[in-house]
N, C-alpha and C positions, 0 to 999 in steps of 0.2 A: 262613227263620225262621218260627215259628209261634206263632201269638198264643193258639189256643185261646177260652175263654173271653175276648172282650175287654173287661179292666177295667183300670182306672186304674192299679191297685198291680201288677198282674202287667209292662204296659208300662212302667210305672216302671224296674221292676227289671231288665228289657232293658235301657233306657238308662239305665243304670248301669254293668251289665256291660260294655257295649259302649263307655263313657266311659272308664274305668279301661283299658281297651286302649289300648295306644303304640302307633302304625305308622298304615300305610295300609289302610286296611279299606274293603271296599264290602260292603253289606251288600242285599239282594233279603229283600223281605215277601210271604208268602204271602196270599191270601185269609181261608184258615180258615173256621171254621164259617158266620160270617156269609155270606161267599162262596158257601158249599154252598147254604145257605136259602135265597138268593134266585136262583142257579140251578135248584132245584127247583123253585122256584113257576112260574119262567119260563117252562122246560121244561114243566111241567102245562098251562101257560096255549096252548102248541105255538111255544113258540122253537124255531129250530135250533141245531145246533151251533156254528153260530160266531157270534148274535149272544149264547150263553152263553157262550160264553167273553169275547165283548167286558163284560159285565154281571162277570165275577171281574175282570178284568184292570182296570174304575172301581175295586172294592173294596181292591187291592193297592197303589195307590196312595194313596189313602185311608185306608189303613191306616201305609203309609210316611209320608206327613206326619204322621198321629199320633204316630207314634215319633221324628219328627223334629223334634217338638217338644223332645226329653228329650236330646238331641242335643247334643255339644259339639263344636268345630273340625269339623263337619259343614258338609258345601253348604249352602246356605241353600234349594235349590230339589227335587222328586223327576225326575230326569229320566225323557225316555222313550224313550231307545235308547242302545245302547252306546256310541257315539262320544261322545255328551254327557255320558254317565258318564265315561269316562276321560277327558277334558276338566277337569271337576270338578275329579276327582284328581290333577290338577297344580297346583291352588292349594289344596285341601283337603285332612285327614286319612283324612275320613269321606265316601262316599257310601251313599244309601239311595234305593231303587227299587221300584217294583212293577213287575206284567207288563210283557210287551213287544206281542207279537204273536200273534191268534187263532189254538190249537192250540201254544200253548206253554204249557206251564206255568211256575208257577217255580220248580218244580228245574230246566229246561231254561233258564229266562235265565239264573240263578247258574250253569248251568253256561258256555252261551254268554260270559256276561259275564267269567266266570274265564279263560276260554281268549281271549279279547279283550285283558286286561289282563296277558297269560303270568302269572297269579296263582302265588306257591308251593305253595298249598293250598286245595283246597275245603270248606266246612265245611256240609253238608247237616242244619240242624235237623228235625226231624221227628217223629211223632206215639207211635215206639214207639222201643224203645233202640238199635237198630241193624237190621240188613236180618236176616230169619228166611226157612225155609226155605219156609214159606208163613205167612199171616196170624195172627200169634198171639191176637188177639181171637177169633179162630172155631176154631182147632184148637191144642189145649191142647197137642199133641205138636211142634209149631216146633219148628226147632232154630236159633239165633241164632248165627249165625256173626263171630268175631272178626276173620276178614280175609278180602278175596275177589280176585280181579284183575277189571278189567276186564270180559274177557270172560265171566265168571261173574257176575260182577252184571247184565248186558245178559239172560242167559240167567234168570235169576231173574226178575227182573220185566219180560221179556216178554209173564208168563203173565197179568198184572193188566190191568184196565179202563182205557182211555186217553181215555174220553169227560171231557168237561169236567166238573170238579168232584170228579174222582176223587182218592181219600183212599191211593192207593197208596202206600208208603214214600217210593220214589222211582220217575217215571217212565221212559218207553222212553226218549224224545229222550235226555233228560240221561244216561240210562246212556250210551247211542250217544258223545255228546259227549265224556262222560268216557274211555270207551275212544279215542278218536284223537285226543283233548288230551294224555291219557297224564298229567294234572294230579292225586299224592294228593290224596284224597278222604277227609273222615272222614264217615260217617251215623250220627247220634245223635237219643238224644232232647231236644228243643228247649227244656225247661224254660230259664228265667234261668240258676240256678246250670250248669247244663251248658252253657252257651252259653259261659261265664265259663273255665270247666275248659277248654273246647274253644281258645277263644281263647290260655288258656295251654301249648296243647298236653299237657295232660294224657292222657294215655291213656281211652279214652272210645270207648262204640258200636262200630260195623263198617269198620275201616281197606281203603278201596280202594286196594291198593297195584299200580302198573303193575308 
């Protein structure tokens, strides 16, 4: 999921959406911008790579406890690995997580964690409305593909940046994952209201279908 701008009303409305959901849901928070800014400074300052990623991966969870304020039949805690997560999920409706481990993003824990939990379904909030044929912020010619398999998504965004802080759709690992999880995957954009449509299985963004 993706916070964006982080303000008050916009997480509200996340945990709304995500209230109004029946079932068992695990939910994994992104960084986001805040994330980016202070790996940039970091990186300026001469961090390496993985103690930037240790600096996103505080953020993610920082960010999950915020939303896990707005949180109903939720854990009460954010955990920090898989087992602990599906743990949760045996007395709870709702878990919510940030990172896991340096050089993982998390699209790569949501996907990890989905393939942990034999999830039905992966739901990849993200920054643009589904996976394009390359970056449609920079080349106006994209072409945004309705459904892809596996192996075609791995193949697509092989070609993006996998250093920490990257704002790719979605990364390498998590493609990887989702290919030999073989777990549908929808990639959308992350607003609230499509978070909502997504949970309802609405048709929405770039359907990974094995």
């Amino acid at each position: 999921m993706v916070f964006g701008d982080f303000d008050g009303d916009r997480v509200r409305r996340y945990a709304e959406a995500i209230n109004r959901f029946s079932g068992k849901l695990a939910v994994v928070i992104g960084g986001g911008r805040i994330a980016r800014n202070f790996i940039g400074i970091a990186r300026g300052l001469g961090a390496d790579e993985v103690w930037c990623d240790e600096i996103g991966i505080v953020v993610t969870r920082i960010n999950a406890m915020v939303l896990l304020s707005g949180l109903k039949g939720c854990a009460p805690v954010v955990p920090e690995d898989f087992s602990s997560a599906k743990l949760l999920l045996t007395d709870y409706d709702k878990v919510v997580m940030g990172g896991t481990f340096p050089g993982h993003t998390t699209d790569a824990t949501a996907a990890l964690l989905a393939e942990a939990l034999k999830a039905e379904q992966l739901l990849i909030a993200t920054s643009v409305d589904g996976v394009y044929s390359s970056d449609p912020r920079r080349d106006s010619e994209a072409t945004r593909f309705e459904e892809l398999t596996p192996e075609e998504l791995v193949e697509i965004v092989a070609r993006n940046d996998v250093r920490a802080g990257s704002s790719s759709v979605v990364d390498l690992l998590a493609s990887k994952i989702i290919q030999r999880s073989r777990i549908p995957t929808v990639i959308f954009e992350g607003t609230p209201e499509n978070v909502e449509r997504a949970l309802k299985g609405e048709k929405i963004g770039t359907i990974i279908r094995p």
